[in-house]
N, CA, C and O atoms as CSV, one atom per row, in Angstrom:
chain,resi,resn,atom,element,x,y,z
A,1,UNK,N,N,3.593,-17.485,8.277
A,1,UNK,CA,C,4.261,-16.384,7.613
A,1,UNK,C,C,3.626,-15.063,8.043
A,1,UNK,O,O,2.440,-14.947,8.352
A,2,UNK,N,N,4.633,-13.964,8.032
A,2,UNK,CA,C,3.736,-12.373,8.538
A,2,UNK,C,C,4.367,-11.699,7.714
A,2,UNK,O,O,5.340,-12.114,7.084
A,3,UNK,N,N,3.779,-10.359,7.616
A,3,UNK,CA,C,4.394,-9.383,6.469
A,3,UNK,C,C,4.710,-7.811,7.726
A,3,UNK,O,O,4.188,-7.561,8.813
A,4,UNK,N,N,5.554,-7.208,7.084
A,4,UNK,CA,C,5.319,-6.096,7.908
A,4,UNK,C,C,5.721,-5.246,6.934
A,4,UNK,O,O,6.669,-5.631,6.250
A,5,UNK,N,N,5.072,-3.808,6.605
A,5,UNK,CA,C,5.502,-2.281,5.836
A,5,UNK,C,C,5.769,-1.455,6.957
A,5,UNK,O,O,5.162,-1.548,8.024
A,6,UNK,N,N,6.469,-0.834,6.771
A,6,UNK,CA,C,7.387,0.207,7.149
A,6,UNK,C,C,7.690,1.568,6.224
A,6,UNK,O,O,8.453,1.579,5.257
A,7,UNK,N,N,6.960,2.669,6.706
A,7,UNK,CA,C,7.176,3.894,6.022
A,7,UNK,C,C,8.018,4.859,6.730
A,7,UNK,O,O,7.736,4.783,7.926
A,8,UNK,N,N,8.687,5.502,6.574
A,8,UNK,CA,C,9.480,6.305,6.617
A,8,UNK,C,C,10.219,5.465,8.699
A,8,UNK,O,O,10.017,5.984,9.797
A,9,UNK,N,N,10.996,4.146,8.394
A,9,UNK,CA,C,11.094,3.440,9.391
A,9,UNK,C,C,10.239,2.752,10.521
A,9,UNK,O,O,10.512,1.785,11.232
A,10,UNK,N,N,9.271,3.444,10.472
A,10,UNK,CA,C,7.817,3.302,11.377
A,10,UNK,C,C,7.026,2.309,10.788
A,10,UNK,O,O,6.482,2.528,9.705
A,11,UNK,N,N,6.836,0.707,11.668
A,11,UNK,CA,C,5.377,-0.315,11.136
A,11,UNK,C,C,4.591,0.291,11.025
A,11,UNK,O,O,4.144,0.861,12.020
A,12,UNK,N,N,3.952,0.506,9.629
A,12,UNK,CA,C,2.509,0.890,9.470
A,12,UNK,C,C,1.266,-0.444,9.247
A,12,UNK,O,O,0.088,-0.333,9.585
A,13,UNK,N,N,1.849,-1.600,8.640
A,13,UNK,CA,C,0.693,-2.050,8.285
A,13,UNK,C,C,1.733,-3.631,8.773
A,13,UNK,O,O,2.855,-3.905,8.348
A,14,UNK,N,N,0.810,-4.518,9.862
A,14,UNK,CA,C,1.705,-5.906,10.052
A,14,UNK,C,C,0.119,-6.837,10.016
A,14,UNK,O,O,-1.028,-6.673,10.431
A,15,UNK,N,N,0.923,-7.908,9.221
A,15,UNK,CA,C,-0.593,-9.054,8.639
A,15,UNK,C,C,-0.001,-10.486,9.117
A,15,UNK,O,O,0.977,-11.086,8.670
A,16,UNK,N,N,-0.706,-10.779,9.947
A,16,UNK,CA,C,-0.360,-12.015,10.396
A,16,UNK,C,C,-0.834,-13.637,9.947
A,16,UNK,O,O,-2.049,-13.683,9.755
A,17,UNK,N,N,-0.381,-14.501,9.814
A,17,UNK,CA,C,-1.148,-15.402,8.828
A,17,UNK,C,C,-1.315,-14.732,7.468
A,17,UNK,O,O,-2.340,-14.324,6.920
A,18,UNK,N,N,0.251,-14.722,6.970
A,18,UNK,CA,C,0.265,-14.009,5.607
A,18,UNK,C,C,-0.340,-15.117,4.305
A,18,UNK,O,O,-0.813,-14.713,3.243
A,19,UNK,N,N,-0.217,-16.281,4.619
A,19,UNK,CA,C,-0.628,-17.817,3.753
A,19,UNK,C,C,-2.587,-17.045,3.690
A,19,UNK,O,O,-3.219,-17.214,2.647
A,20,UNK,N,N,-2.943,-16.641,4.324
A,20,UNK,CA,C,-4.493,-16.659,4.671
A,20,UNK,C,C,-4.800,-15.062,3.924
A,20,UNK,O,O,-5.935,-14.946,3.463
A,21,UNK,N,N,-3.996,-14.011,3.800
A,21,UNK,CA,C,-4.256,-12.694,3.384
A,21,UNK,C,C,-3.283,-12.279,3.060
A,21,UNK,O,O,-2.549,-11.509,3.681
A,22,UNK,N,N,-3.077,-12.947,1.564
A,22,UNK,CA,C,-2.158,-12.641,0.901
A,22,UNK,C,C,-2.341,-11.346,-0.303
A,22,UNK,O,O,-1.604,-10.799,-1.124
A,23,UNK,N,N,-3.740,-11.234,0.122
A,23,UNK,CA,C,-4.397,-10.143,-1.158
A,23,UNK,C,C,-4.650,-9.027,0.071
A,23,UNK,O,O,-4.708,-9.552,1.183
A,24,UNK,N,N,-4.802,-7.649,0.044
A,24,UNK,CA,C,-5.531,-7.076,1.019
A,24,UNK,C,C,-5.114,-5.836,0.530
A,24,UNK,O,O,-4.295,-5.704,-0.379
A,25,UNK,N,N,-5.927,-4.505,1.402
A,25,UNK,CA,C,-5.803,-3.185,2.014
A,25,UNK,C,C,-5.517,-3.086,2.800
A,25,UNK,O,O,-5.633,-4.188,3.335
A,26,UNK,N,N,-4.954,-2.133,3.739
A,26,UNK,CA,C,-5.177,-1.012,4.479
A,26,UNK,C,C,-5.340,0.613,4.456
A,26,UNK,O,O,-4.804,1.215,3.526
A,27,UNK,N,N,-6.017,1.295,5.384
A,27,UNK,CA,C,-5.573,2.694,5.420
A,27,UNK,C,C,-4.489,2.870,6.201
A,27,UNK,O,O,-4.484,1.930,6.996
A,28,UNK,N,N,-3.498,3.634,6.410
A,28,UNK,CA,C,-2.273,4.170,7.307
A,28,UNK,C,C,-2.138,5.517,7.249
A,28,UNK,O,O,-2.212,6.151,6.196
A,29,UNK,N,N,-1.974,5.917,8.149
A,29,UNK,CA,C,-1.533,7.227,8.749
A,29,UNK,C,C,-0.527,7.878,9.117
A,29,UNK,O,O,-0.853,8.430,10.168
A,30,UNK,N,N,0.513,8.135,8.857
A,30,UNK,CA,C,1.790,8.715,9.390
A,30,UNK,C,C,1.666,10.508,9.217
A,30,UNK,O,O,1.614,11.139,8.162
A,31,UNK,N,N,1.648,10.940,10.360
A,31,UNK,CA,C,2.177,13.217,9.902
A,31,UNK,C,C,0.728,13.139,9.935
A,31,UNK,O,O,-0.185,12.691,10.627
A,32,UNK,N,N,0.973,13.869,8.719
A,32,UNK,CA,C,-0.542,14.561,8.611
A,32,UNK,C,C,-1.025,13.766,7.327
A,32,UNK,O,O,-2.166,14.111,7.020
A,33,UNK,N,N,-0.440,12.712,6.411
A,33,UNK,CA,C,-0.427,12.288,5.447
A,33,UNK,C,C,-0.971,10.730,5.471
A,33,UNK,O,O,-0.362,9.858,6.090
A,34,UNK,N,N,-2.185,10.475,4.731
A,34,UNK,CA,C,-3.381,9.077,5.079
A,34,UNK,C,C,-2.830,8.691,3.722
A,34,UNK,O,O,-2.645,9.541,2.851
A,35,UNK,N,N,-2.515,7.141,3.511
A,35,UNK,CA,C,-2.322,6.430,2.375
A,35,UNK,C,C,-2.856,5.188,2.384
A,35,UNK,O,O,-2.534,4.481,3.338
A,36,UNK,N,N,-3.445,4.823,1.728
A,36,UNK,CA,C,-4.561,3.202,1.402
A,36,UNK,C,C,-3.140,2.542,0.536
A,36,UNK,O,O,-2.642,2.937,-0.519
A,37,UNK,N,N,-2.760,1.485,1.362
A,37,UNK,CA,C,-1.655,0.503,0.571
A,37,UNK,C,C,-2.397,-0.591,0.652
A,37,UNK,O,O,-3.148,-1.083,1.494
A,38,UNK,N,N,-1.908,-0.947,-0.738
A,38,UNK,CA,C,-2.412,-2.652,-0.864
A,38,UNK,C,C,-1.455,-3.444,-1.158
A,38,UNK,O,O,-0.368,-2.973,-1.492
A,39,UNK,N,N,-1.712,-5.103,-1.079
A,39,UNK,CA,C,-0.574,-5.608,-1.408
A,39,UNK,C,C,-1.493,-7.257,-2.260
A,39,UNK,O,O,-2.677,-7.562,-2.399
A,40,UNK,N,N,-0.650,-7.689,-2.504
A,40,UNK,CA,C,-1.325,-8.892,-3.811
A,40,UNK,C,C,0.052,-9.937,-3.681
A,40,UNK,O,O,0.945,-10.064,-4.519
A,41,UNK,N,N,-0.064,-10.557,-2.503
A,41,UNK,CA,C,1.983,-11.496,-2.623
A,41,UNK,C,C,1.475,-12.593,-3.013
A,41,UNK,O,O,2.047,-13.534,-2.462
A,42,UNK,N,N,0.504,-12.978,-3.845
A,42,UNK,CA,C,-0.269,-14.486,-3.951
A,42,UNK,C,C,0.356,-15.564,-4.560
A,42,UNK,O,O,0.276,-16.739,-4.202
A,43,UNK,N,N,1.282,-14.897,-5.943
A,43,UNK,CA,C,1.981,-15.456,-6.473
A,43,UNK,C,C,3.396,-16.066,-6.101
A,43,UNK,O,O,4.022,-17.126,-6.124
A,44,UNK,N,N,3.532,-14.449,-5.666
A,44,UNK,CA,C,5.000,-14.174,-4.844
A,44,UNK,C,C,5.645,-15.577,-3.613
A,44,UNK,O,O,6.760,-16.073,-3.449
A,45,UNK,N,N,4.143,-15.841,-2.888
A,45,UNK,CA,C,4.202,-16.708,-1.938
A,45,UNK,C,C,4.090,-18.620,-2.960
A,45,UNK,O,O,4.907,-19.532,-2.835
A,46,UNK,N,N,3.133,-18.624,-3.635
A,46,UNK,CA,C,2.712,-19.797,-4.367
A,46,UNK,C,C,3.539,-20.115,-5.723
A,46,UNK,O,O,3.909,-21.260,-5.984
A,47,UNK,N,N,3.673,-19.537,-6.162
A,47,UNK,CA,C,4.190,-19.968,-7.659
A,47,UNK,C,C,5.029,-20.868,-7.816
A,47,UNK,O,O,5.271,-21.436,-8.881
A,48,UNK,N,N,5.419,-21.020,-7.010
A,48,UNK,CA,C,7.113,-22.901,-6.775
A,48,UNK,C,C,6.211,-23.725,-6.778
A,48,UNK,O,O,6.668,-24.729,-7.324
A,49,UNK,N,N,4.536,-23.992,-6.298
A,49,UNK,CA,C,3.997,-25.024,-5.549
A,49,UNK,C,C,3.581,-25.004,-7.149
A,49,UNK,O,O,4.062,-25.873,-7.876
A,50,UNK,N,N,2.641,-23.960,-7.723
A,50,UNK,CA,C,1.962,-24.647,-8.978
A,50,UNK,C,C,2.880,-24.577,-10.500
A,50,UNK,O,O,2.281,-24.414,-11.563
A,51,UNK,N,N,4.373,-24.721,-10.442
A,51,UNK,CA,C,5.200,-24.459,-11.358
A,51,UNK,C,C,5.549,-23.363,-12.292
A,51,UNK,O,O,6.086,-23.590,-13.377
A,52,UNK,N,N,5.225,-22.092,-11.847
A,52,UNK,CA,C,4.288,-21.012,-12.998
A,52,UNK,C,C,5.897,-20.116,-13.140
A,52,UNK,O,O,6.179,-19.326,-14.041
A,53,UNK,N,N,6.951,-20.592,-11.762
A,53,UNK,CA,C,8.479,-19.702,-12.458
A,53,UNK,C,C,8.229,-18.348,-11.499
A,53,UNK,O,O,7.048,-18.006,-11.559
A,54,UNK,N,N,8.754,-17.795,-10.938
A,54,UNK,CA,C,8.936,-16.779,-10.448
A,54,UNK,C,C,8.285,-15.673,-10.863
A,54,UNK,O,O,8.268,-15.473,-12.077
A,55,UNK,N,N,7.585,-14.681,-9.938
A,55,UNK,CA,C,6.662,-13.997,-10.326
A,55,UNK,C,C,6.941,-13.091,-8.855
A,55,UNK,O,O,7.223,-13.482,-7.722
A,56,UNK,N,N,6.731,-11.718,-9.413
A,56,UNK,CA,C,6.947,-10.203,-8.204
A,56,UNK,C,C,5.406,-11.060,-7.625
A,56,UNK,O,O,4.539,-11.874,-7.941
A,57,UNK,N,N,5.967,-9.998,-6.383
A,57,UNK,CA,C,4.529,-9.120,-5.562
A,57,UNK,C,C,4.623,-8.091,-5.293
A,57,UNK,O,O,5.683,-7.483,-5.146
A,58,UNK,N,N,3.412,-7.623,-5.155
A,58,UNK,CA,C,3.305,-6.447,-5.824
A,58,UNK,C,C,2.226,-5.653,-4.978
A,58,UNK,O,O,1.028,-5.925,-4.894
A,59,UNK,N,N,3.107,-4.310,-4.191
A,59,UNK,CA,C,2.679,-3.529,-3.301
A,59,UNK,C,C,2.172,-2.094,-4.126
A,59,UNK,O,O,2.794,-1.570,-5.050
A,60,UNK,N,N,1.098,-1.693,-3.637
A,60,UNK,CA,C,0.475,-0.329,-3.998
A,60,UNK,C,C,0.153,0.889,-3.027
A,60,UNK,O,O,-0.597,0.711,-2.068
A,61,UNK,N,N,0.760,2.200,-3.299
A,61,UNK,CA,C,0.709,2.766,-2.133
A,61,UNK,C,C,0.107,3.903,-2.668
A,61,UNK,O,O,0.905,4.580,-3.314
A,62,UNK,N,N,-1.553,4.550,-2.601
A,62,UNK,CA,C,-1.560,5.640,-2.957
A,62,UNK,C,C,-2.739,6.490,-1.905
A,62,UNK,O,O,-3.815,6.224,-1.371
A,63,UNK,N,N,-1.871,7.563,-1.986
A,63,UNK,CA,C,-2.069,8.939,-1.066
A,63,UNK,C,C,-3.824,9.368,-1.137
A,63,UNK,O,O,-4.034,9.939,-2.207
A,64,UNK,N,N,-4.805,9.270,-0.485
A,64,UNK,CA,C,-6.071,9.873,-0.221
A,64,UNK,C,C,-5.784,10.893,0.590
A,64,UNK,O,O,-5.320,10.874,1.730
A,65,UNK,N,N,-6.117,11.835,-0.131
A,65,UNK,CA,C,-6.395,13.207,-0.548
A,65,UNK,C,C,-7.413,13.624,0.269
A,65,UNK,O,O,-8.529,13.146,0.064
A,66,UNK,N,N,-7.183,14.802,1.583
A,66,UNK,CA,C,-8.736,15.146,2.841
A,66,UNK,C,C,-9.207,16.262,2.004
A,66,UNK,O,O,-8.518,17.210,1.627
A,67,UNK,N,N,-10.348,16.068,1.772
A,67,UNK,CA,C,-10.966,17.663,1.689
A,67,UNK,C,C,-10.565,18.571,2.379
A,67,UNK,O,O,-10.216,18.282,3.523
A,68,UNK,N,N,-10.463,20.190,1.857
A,68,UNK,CA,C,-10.231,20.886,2.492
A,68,UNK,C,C,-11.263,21.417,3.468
A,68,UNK,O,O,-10.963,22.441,4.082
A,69,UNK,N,N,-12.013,21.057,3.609
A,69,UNK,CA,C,-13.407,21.549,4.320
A,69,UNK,C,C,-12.286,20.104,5.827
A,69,UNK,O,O,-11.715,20.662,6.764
A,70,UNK,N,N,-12.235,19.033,5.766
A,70,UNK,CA,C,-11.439,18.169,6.602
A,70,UNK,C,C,-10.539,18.815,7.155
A,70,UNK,O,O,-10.623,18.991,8.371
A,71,UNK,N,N,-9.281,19.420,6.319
A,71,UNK,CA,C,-8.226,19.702,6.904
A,71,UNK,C,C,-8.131,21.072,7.339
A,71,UNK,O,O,-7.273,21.459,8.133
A,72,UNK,N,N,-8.878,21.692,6.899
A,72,UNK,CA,C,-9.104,23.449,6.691
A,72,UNK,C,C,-8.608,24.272,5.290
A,72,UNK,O,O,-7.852,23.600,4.589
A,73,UNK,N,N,-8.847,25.298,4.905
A,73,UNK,CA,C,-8.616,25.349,3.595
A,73,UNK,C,C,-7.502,26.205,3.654
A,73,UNK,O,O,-7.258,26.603,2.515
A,74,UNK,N,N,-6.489,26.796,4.729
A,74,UNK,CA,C,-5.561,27.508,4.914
A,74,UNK,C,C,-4.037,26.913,4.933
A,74,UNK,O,O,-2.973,27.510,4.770
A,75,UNK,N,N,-4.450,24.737,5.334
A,75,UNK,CA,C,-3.413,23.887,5.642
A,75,UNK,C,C,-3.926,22.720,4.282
A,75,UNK,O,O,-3.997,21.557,4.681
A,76,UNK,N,N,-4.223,22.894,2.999
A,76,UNK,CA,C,-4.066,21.540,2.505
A,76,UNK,C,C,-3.367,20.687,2.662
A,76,UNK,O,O,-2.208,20.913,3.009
A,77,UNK,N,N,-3.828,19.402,2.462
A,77,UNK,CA,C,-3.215,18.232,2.961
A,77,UNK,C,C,-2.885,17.338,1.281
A,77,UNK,O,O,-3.804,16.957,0.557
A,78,UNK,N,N,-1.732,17.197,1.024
A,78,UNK,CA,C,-1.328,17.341,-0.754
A,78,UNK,C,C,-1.452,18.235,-1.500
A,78,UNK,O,O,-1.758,17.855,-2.630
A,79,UNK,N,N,-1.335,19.480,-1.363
A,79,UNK,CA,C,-1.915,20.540,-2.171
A,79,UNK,C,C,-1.455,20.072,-3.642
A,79,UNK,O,O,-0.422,19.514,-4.014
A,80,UNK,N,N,-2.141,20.330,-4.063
A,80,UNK,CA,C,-2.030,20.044,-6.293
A,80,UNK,C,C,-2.253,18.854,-6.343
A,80,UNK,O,O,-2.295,18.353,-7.466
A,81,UNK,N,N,-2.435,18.133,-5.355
A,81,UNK,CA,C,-2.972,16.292,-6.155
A,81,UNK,C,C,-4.311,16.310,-5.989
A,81,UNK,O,O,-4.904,16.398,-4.915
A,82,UNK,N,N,-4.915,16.199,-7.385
A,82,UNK,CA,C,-6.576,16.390,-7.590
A,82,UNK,C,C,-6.936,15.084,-8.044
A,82,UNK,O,O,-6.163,14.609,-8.876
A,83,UNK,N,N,-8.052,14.286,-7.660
A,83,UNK,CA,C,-8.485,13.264,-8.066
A,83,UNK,C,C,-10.018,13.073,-7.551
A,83,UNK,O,O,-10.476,13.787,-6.659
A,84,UNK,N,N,-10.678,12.174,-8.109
A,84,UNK,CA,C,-12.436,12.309,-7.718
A,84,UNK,C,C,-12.583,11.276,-6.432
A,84,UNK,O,O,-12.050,10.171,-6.335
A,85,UNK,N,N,-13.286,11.807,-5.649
A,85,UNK,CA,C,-13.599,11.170,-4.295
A,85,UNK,C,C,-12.450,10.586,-3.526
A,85,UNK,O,O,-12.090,9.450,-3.218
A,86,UNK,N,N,-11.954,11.989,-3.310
A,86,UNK,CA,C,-10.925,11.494,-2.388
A,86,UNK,C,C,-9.686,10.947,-2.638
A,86,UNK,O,O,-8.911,10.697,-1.715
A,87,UNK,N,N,-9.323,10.658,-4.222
A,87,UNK,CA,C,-8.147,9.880,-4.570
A,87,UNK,C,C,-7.520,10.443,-5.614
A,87,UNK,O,O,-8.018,10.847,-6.665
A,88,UNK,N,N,-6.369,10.447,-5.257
A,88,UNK,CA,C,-5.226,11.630,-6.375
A,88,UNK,C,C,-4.714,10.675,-6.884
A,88,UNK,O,O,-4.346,9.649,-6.313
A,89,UNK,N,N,-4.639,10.972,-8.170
A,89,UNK,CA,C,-3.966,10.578,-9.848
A,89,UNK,C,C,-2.634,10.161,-9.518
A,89,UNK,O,O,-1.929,9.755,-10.442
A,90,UNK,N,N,-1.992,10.206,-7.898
A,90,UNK,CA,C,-0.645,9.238,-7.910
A,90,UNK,C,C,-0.776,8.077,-7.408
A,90,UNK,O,O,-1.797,7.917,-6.740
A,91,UNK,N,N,0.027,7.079,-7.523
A,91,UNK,CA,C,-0.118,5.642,-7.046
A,91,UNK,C,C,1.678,4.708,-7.177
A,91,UNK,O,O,2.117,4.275,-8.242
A,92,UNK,N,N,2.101,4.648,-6.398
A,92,UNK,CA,C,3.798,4.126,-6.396
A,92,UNK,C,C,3.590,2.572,-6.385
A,92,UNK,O,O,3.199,2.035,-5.348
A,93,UNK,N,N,3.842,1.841,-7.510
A,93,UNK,CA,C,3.618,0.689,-7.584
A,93,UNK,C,C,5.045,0.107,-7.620
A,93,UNK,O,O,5.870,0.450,-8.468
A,94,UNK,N,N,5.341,-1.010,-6.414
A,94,UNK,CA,C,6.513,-1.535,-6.213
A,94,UNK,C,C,6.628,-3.621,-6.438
A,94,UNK,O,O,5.923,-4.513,-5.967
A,95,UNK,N,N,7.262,-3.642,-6.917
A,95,UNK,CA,C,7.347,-4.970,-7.130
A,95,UNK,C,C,8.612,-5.667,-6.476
A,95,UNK,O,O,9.758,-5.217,-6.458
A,96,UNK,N,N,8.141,-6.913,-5.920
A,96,UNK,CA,C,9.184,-7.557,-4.912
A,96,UNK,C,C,9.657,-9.029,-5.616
A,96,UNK,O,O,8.813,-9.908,-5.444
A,97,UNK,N,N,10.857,-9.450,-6.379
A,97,UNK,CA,C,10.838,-10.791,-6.538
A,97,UNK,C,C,11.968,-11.145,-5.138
A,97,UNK,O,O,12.612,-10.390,-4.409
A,98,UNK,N,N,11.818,-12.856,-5.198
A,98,UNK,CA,C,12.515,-13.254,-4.330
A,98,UNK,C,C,13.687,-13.827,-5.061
A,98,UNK,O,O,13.855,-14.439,-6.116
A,99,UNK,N,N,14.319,-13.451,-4.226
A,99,UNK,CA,C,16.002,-14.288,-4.910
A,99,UNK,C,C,16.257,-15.638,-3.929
A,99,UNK,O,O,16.192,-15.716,-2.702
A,100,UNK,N,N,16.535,-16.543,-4.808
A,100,UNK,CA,C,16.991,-17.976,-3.971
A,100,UNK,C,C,18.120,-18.201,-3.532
A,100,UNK,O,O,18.355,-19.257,-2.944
């Protein structure tokens, strides 16, 4: 099994031997804009085998935030998303069930 994300049409993140890393991170990069997505399909993939009934998986996509001292302080990079070390207070949490 493989997974592939796709942001704005463009593969950003492809996991091969999805049975083996079904939990994970990445960082991705698209523009000028860095986002740490995670994904958790553990259930998504297993749950028929241990009877538990259908259950999402469940992708997380949130935006890290460059210092402006990084980007320069004339071009912020998210301007108004403030969060501590690097990580802003948004996070787009998407859930995937499968239909049979």
């Amino acid at each position: 099994m493989e997974m592939a994300i796709a942001i704005d049409g463009e593969e950003a993140v492809a996991v091969k031997h999805l049975q083996w890393k079904f939990r994970g991170n990445q960082s991705v990069t698209f523009g000028r804009a860095k986002v740490e997505v995670y994904w958790d399909v553990h259930d998504w993939l297993f749950a028929g085998a241990a009877g538990a009934g259908a259950r999402p998986a469940l992708f997380i996509f949130r935006p890290i935030v460059l210092s402006s001292a990084s980007v320069g302080a004339s071009t912020p990079l998210l301007a108004g998303v403030d969060g501590p070390a690097g990580a802003s207070g948004f996070c787009l949490y998407l859930y995937a069930w499968k239909l049979d």
